[in-house]
C-alpha positions as CSV (number, residue, x, y, z in Angstrom):
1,X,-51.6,-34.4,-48.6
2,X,-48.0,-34.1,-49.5
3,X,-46.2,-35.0,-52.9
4,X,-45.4,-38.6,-51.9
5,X,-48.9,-39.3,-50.7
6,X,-50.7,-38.3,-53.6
7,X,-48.0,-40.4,-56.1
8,X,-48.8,-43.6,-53.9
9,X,-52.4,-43.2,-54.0
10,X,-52.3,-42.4,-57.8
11,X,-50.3,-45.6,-58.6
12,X,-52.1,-47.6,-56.4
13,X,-55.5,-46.1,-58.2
14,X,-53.9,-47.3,-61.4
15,X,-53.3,-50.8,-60.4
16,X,-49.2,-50.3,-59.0
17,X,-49.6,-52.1,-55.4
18,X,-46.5,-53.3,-55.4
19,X,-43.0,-51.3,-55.3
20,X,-39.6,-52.6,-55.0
21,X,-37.5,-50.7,-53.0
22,X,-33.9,-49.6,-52.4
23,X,-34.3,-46.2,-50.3
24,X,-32.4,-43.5,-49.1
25,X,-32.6,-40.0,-47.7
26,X,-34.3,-38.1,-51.1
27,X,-36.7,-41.3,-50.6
28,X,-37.4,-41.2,-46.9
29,X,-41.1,-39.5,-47.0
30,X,-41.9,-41.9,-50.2
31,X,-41.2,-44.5,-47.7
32,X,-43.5,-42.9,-44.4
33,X,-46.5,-42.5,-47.0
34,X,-46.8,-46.2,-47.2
35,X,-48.3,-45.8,-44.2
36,X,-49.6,-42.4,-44.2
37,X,-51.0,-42.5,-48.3
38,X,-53.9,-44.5,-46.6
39,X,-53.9,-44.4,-42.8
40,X,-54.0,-40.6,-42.7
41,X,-56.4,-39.9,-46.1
42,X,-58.8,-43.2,-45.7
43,X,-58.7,-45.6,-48.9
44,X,-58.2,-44.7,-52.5
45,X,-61.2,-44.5,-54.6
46,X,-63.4,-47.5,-54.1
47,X,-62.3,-48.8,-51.2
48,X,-64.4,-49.0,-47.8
49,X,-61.9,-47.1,-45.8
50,X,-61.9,-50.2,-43.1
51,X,-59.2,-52.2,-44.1
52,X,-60.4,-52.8,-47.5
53,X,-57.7,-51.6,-49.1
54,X,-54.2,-52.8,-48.8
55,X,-52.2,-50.0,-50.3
56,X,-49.0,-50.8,-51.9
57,X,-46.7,-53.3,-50.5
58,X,-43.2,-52.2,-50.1
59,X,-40.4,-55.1,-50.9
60,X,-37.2,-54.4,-49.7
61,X,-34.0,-55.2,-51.7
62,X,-30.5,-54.9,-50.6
63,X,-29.2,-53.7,-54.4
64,X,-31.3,-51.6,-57.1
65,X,-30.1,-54.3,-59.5
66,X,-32.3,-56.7,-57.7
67,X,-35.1,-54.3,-57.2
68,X,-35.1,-53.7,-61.1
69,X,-35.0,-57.0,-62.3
70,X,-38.1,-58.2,-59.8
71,X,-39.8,-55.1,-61.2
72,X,-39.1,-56.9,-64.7
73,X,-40.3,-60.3,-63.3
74,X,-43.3,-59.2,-61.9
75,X,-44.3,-57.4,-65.5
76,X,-44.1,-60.3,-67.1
77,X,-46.4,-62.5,-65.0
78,X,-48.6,-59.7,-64.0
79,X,-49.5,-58.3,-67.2
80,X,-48.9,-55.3,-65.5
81,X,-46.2,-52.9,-63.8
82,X,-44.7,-52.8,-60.6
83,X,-42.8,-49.8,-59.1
84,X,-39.4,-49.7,-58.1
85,X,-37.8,-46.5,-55.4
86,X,-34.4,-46.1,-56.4
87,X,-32.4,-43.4,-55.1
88,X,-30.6,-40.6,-57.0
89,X,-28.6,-41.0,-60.2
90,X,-26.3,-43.7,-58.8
91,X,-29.4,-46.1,-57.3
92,X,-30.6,-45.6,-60.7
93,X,-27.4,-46.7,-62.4
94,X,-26.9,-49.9,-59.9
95,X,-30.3,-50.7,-61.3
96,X,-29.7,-50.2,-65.0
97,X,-28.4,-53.8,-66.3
98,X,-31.9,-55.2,-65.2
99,X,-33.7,-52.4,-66.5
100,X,-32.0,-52.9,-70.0
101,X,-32.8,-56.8,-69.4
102,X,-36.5,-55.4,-69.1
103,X,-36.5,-52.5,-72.0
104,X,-35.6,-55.8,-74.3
105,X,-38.7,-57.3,-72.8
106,X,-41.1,-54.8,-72.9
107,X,-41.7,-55.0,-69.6
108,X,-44.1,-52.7,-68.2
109,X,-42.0,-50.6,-65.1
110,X,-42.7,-47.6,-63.5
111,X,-39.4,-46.1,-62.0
112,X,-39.3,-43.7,-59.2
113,X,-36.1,-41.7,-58.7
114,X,-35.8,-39.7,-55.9
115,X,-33.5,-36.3,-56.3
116,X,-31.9,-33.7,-54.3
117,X,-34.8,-30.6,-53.4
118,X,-34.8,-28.8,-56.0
119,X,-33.1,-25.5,-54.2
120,X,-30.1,-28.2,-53.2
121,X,-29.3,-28.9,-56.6
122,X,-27.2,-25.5,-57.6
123,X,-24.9,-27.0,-54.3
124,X,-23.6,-30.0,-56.5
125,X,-23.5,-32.4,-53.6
126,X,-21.8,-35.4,-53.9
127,X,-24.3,-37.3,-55.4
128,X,-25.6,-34.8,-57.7
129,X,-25.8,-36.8,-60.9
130,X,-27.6,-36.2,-64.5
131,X,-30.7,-38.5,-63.8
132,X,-32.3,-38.0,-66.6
133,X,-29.7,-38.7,-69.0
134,X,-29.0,-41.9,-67.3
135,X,-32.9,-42.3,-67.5
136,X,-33.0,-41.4,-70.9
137,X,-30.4,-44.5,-71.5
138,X,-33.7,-46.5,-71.5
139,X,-35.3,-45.0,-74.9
140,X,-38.3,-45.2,-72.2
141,X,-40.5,-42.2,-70.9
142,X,-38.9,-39.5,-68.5
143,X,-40.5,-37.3,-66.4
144,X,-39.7,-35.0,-63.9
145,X,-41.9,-33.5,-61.1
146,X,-41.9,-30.1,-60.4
147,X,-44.0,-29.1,-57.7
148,X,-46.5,-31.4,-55.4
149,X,-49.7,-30.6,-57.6
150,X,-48.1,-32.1,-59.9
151,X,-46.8,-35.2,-58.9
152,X,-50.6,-37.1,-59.2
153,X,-50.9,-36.4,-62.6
154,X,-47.3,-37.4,-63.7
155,X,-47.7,-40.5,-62.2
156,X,-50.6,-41.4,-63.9
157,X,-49.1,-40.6,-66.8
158,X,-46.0,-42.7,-66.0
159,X,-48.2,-45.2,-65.6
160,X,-50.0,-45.1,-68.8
161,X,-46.6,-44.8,-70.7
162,X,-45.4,-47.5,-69.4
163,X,-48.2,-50.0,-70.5
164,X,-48.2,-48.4,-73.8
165,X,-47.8,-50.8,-76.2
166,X,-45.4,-52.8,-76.4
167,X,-44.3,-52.0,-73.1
168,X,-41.5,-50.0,-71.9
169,X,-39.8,-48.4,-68.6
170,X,-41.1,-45.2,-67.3
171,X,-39.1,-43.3,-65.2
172,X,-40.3,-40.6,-62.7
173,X,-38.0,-38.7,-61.2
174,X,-39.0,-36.7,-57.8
175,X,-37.4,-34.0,-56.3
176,X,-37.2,-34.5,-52.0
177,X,-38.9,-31.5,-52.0
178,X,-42.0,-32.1,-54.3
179,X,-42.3,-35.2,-52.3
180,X,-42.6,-33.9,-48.8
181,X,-44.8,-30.7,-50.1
182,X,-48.0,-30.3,-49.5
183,X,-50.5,-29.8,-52.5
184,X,-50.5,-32.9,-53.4
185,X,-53.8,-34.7,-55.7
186,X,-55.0,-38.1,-56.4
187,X,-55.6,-38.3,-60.3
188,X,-57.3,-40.8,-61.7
189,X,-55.8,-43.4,-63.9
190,X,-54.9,-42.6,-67.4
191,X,-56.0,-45.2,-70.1
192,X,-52.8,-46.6,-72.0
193,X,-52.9,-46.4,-75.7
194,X,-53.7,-49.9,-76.9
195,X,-51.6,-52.5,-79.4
196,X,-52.6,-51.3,-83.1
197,X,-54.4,-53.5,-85.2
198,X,-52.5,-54.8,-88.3
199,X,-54.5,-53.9,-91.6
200,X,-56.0,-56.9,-93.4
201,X,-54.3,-55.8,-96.8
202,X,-50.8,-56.5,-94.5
203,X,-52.2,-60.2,-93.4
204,X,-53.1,-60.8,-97.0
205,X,-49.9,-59.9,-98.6
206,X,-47.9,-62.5,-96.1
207,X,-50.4,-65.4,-96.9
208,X,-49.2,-64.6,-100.6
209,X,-45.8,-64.8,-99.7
210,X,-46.5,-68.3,-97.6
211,X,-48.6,-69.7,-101.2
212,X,-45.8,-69.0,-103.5
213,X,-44.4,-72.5,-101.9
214,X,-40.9,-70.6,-101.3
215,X,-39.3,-71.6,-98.0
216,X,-40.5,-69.7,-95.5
217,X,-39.7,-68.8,-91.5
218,X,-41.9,-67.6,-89.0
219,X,-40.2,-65.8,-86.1
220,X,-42.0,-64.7,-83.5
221,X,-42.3,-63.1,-79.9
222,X,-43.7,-60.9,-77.7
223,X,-47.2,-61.5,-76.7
224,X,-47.4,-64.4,-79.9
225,X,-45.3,-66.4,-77.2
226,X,-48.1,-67.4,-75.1
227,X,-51.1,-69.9,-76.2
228,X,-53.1,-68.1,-78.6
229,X,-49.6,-67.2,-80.4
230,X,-48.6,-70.8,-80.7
231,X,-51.6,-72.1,-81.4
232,X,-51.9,-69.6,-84.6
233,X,-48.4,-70.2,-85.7
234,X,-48.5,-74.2,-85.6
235,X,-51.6,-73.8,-87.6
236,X,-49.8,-71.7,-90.0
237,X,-46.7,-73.9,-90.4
238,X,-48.7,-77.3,-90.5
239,X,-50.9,-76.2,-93.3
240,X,-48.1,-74.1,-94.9
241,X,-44.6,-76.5,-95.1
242,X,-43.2,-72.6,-93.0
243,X,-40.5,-73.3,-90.1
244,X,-41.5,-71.4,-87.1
245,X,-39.2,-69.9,-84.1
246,X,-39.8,-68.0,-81.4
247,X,-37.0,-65.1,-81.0
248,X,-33.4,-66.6,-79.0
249,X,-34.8,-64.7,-75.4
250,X,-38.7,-64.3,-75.1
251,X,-39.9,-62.7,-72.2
252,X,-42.1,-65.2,-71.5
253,X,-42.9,-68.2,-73.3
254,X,-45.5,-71.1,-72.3
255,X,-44.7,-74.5,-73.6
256,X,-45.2,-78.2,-72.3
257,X,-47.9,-80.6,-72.7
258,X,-51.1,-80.0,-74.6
259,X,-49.4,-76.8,-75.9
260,X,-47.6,-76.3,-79.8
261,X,-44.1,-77.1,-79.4
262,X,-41.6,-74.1,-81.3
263,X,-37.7,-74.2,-81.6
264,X,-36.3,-71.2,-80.6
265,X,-33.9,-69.3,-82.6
266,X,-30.3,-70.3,-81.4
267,X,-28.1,-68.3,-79.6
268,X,-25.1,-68.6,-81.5
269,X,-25.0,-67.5,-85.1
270,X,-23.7,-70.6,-87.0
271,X,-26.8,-72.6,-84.9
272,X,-29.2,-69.5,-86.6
273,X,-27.3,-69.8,-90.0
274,X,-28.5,-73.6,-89.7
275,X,-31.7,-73.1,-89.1
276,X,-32.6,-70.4,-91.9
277,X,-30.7,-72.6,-94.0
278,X,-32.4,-72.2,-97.5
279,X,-35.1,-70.0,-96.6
280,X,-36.3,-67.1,-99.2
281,X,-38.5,-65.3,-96.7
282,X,-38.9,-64.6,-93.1
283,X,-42.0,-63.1,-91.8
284,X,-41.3,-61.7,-88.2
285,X,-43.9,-61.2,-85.7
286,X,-43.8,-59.0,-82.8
287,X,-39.6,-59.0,-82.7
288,X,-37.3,-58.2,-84.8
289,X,-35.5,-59.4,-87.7
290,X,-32.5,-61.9,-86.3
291,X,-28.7,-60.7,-86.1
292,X,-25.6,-62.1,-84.4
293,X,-25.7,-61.6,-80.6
294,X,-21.9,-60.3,-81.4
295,X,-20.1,-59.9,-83.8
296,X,-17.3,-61.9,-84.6
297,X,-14.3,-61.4,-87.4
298,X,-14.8,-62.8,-90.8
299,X,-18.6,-63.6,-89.9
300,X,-22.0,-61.8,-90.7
301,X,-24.1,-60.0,-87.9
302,X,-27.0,-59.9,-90.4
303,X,-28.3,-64.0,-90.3
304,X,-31.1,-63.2,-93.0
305,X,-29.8,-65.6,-95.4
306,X,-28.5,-64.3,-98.5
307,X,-30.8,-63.1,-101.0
308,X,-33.7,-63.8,-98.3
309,X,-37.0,-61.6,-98.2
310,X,-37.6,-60.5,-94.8
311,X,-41.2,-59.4,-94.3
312,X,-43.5,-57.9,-91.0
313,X,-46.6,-59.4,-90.5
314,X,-46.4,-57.4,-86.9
315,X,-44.4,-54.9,-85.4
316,X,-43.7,-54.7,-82.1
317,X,-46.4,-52.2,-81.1
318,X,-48.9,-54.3,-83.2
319,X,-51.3,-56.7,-82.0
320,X,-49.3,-59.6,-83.1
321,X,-51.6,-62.0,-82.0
322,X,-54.7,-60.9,-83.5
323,X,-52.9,-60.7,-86.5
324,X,-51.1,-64.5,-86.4
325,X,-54.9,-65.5,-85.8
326,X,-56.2,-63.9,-89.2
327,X,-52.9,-65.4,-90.9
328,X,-53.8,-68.4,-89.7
329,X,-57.7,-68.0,-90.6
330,X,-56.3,-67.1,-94.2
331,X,-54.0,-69.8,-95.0
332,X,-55.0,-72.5,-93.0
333,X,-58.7,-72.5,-92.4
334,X,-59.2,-76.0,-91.8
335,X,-56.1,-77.2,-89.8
336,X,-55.6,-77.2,-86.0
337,X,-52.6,-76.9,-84.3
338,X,-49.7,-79.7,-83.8
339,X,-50.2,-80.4,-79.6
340,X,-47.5,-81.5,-78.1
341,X,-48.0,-85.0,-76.1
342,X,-46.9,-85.3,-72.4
343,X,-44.5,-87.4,-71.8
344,X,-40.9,-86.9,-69.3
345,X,-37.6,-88.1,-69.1
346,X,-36.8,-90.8,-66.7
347,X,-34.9,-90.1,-63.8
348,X,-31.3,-90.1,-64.2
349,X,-28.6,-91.9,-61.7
350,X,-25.0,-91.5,-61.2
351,X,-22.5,-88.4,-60.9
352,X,-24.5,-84.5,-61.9
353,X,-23.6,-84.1,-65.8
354,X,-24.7,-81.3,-67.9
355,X,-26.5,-83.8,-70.2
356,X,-28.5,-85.7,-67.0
357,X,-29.0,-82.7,-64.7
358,X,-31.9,-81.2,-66.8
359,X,-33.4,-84.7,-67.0
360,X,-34.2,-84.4,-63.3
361,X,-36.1,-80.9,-63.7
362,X,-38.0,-82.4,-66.4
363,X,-39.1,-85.3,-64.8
364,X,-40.2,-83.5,-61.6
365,X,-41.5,-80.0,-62.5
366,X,-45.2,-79.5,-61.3
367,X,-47.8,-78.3,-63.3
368,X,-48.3,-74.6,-63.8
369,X,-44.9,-73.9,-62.8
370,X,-42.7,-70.6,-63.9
371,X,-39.0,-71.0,-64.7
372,X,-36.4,-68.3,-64.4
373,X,-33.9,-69.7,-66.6
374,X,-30.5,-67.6,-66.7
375,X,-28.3,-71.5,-66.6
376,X,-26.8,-70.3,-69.9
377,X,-23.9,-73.2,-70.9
378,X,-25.6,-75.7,-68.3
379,X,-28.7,-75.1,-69.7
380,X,-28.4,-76.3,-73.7
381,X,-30.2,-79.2,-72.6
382,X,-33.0,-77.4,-71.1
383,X,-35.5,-77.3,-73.9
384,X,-35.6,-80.5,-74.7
385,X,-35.8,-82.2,-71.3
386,X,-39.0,-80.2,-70.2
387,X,-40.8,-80.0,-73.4
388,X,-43.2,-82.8,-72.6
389,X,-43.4,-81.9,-69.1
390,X,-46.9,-79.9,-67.5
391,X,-47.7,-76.6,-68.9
392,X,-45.1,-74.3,-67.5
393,X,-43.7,-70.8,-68.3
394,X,-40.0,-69.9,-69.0
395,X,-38.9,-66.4,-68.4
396,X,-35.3,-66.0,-70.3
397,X,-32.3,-63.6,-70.4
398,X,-34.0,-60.7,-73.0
399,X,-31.3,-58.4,-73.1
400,X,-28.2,-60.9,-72.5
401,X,-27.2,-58.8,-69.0
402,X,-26.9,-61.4,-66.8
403,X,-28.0,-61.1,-62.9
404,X,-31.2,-61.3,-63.9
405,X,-32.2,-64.9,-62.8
406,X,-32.5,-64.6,-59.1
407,X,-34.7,-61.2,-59.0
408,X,-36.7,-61.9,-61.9
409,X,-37.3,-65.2,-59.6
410,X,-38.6,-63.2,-56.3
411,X,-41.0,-60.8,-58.8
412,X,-42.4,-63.9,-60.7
413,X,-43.2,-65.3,-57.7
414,X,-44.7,-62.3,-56.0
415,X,-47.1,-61.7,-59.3
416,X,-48.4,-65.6,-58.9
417,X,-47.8,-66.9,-55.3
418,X,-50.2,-69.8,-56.0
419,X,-47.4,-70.7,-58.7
420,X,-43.9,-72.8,-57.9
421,X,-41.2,-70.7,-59.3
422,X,-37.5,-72.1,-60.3
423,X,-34.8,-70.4,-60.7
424,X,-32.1,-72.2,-62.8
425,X,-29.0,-70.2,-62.4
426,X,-25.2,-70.1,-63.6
427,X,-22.7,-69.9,-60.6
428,X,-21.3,-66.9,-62.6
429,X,-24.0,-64.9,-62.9
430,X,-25.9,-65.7,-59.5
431,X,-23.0,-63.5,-57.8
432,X,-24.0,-60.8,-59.6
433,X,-27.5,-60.6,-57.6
434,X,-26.9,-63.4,-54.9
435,X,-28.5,-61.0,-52.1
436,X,-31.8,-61.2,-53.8
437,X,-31.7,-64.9,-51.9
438,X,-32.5,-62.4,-48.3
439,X,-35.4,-60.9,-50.2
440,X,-36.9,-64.7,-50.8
441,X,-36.4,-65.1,-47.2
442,X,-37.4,-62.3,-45.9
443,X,-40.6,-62.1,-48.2
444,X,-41.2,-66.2,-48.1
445,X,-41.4,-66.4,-51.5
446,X,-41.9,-70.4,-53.0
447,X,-38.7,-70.1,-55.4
448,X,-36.6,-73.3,-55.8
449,X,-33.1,-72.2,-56.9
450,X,-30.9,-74.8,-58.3
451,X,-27.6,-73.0,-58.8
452,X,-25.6,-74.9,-61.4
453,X,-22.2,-75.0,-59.8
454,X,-18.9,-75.4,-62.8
455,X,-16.5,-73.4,-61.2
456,X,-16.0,-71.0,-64.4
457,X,-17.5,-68.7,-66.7
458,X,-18.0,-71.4,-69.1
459,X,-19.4,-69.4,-72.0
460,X,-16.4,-66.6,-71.8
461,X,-13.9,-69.8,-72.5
462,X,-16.0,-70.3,-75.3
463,X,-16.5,-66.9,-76.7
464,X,-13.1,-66.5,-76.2
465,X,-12.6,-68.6,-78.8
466,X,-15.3,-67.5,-80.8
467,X,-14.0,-64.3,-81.4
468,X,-10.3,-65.6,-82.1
469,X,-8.7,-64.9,-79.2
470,X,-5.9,-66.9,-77.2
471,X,-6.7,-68.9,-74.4
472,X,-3.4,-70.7,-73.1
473,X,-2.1,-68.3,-70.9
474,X,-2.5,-67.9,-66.9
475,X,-3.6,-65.0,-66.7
476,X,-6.4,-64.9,-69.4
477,X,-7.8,-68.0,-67.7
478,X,-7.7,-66.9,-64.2
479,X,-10.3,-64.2,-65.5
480,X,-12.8,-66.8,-66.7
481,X,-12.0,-68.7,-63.5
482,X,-13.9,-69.2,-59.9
483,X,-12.4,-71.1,-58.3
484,X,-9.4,-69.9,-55.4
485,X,-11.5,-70.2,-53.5
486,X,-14.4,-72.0,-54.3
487,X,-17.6,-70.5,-53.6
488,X,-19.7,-72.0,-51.3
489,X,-23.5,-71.2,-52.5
490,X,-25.0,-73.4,-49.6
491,X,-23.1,-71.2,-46.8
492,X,-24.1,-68.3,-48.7
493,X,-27.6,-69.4,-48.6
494,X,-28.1,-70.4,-45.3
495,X,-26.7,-66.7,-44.0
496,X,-29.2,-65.4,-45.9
497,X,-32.1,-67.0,-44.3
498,X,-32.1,-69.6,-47.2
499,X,-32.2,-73.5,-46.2
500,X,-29.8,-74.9,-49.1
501,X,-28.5,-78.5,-50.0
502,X,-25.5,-79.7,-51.9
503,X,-25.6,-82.0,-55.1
504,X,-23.3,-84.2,-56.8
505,X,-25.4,-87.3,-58.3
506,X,-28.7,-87.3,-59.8
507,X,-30.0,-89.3,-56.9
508,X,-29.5,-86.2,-54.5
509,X,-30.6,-83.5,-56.7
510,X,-33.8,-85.5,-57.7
511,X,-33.9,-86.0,-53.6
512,X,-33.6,-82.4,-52.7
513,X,-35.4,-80.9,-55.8
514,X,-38.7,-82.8,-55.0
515,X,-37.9,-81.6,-51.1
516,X,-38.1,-78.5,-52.0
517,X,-40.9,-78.5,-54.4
518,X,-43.4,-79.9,-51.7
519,X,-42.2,-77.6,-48.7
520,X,-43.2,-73.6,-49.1
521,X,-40.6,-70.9,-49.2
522,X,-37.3,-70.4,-50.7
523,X,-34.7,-73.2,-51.2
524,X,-31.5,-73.6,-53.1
525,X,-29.6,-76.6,-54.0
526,X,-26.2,-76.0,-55.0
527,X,-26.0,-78.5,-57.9
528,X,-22.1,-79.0,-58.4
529,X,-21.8,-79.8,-62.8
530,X,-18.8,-80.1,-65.3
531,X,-18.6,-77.8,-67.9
532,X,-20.1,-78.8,-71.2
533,X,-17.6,-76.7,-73.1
């Protein structure tokens, strides 16, 4: 058993079946033992050796930024991590924007990274490169294998470290040579070290905070995010007169009907300044405390409001629900959460605005369905259009590097392919990624991608502003432009293997949305908005 055999049937023995993949050369017999890891060995441990054990399937992306950010999507759905094959210190670094989008979300990722062998290195070959400082970037785990024996038990170690909590990239980085070697072992899986439980004298100092009657926040995220979370927090605020947030970008939040209904923190600091208005104390849970996206002259990055208390109930390796739940058990024993009633918005008619447009994903999204929302500007609306709509989850922009949208789309949608996925995405930022549309095809993944079409990068114009800056001249404003020419997303679909519609009323988008909600596979409509800025 070589190198590469004995790291696919380690990660697959540890739960990894699925690797997203940008190959080359360093790569190439990481890429023949996803046929031979099984077909030339039998199964991995606990299979029947007749078929009964798939292997890993190998998803083929035509950029490492797409194979990153699908890594990133699939975490989040999953529970669990995904691998991506990136090659060499430049594959790495095309793949790096996502993986900071996922390092923000505590995604779960295991990295591998092929390298030159390890006697080639002392050549400096073109794309000799300092992988693990690029690695490093991450703040994630970094390992390097150094001989085939090896390579089993760093890869269930990468594994491990990456489901450590709260979640974090691992990176592996494989020399050719260590791959094609023989030597290679299957190791069994290595047990991740678990969330830590926060100390009851901790959860009983915060219920003295919320009894002092002061004005209190809750901000949360993380894990709190999902039902148990919500449910824990509502109870809190109801019984307590606290606001409650979750953070500006979860990593995955579930909302809709039945569920507890929580703002989120805004994006912009003046909306944040508004919101904390008054408050002596915020209590974070499983995030951190809330500062200015940017910062901006003559305005504060810290939004703590003056002379405010901020206080952790959970950090973010914690278990922040467990300890919302005792909170909750503490100060309000006897309430139940605040449900949130279904109801939608009616269908809109008439020309595609950016106020009516989000009335038509409201009113149609099916139950159980999973939104990839990177609309940024088009999407202010959003949040309060689908908040009444079936229980649904929204995967949003963690680390503000956009691009991530579209892949984060195809690895939702690979994690839960009994689940409609939606991909809500600026014109700006789907060019960043567009070719993830071939993977969709070429995978036939159900993932409905509304592009919203304004011809600009709306929110540069307006942090171009924000920051003080002028805006009247040509070329400043050809920069935030994209138009000359315009870009044609349902041309750029349909060569991609993509069927794609074009939308200018609310009549055809409701038309073609619903179309492609009831037919399988990948579909884009190319919904053409104004600005709302």
């Amino acid at each position: 058993m070589n190198g590469a055999q004995s790291l696919i049937r380690t990660l697959v023995d540890a739960g990894v079946d699925v690797c997203f993949s940008n190959p080359g050369t360093s790569e190439m017999h990481f890429v023949a033992a996803l046929d031979s890891a099984f077909g030339a060995f039998g199964a991995a441990s606990g299979a029947d050796g007749q078929g009964g054990h798939d292997g890993m399937r190998g998803i083929l992306a035509l950029f490492e930024g797409v194979a990153t950010g699908a890594a990133d999507g699939y975490a989040r759905i999953a529970g669990k991590p995904a691998a991506t094959l990136l090659h060499l210190g430049p594959g790495l670094g095309n793949g790096l924007a996502n993986l900071h989008n996922a390092r923000r979300a505590h995604s779960p990722v295991v990295n591998v990274v092929g390298d030159h062998a390890t006697y080639h290195k002392k050549y400096d070959a073109p794309l000799e490169s300092d992988i693990d400082a690029v690695a490093g970037s991450l703040n994630g785990w970094v390992r390097r294998s150094q001989s085939p024996a090896e390579v089993g038990a760093d890869a269930a170690f990468a594994v491990a470290a990456a489901q450590e909590a709260p979640g974090q990239v691992a990176t592996l980085i494989l020399p050719a040579d260590v791959s094609w070697g023989d030597g290679g072992e299957t190791v069994k899986p290595v047990p991740p070290r678990l969330p830590q439980q926060v100390g009851e004298t901790t959860v009983k100092a915060i219920a003295e905070v919320l009894r002092t009657g002061e004005p209190a926040a809750l901000l949360i995220g993380g894990p709190a995010c999902r039902e148990l979370g919500l449910r824990a927090v509502s109870r809190i605020a109801e019984a307590t007169g606290a606001k409650a947030f979750v953070e500006t970008f979860p990593a995955r939040l579930e909302r809709g009907a039945g569920l507890p209904t929580l703002e989120r923190l805004g994006y912009l600091a003046e909306q944040v300044v508004y919101q904390l208005d008054g408050v002596k104390h915020v209590i974070i849970a499983g995030t951190r405390p809330p500062v200015s996206f940017f910062a901006y002259p003559d305005k504060p990055s810290n939004l703590v409001p003056g002379g405010g208390q901020v206080h952790t109930l959970a950090g973010l390796g914690q278990d922040v629900v467990a300890a919302l739940e005792a909170l909750a058990d503490e100060v309000a024993p006897d309430t139940g959460p605040v449900l949130q009633s279904a109801r939608r918005p009616r269908l809109p008619s008439g020309p595609l605005t950016p106020q009516n447009w989000v009335d038509v994903i409201g009113a149609l999204l099916p139950d159980g369905a999973i939104i990839s929302d990177e609309a940024n500007t088009s999407g202010l609306l959003l949040p309060a259009a689908t908040v009444g709509a079936p229980r649904h989850d929204v995967l949003t922009l963690t680390g503000g590097s956009i691009g991530q949208g579209l892949p984060v789309a195809i690895g939702a949608a690979v994690a839960a392919p009994d689940r409609p996925v939606v991909a809500l995405q600026a014109d700006g930022s789907a060019l960043y990624t567009i070719s993830a549309l071939w993977t969709m095809a070429r995978e036939n993944l159900d993932v409905t991608t509304v592009v919203l079409n304004n011809r600009t990068y709306a929110i540069l114009r307006m942090e171009l502003e924000r920051v003080g800056a002028e805006a009247s001249g040509r070329k400043a404003n050809d920069l935030l432009d994209l138009t000359r020419p315009d870009l044609d997303f349902v041309k750029i679909a349909e060569g991609m293997g993509v069927p794609a519609t074009r939308a200018t009323t609310a009549e055809q988008l409701a038309e073609q949305f619903a179309h492609a909600l009831a037919e399988p596979g990948p579909h884009l409509i190319d919904a053409l908005v104004p600005s709302l800025l």
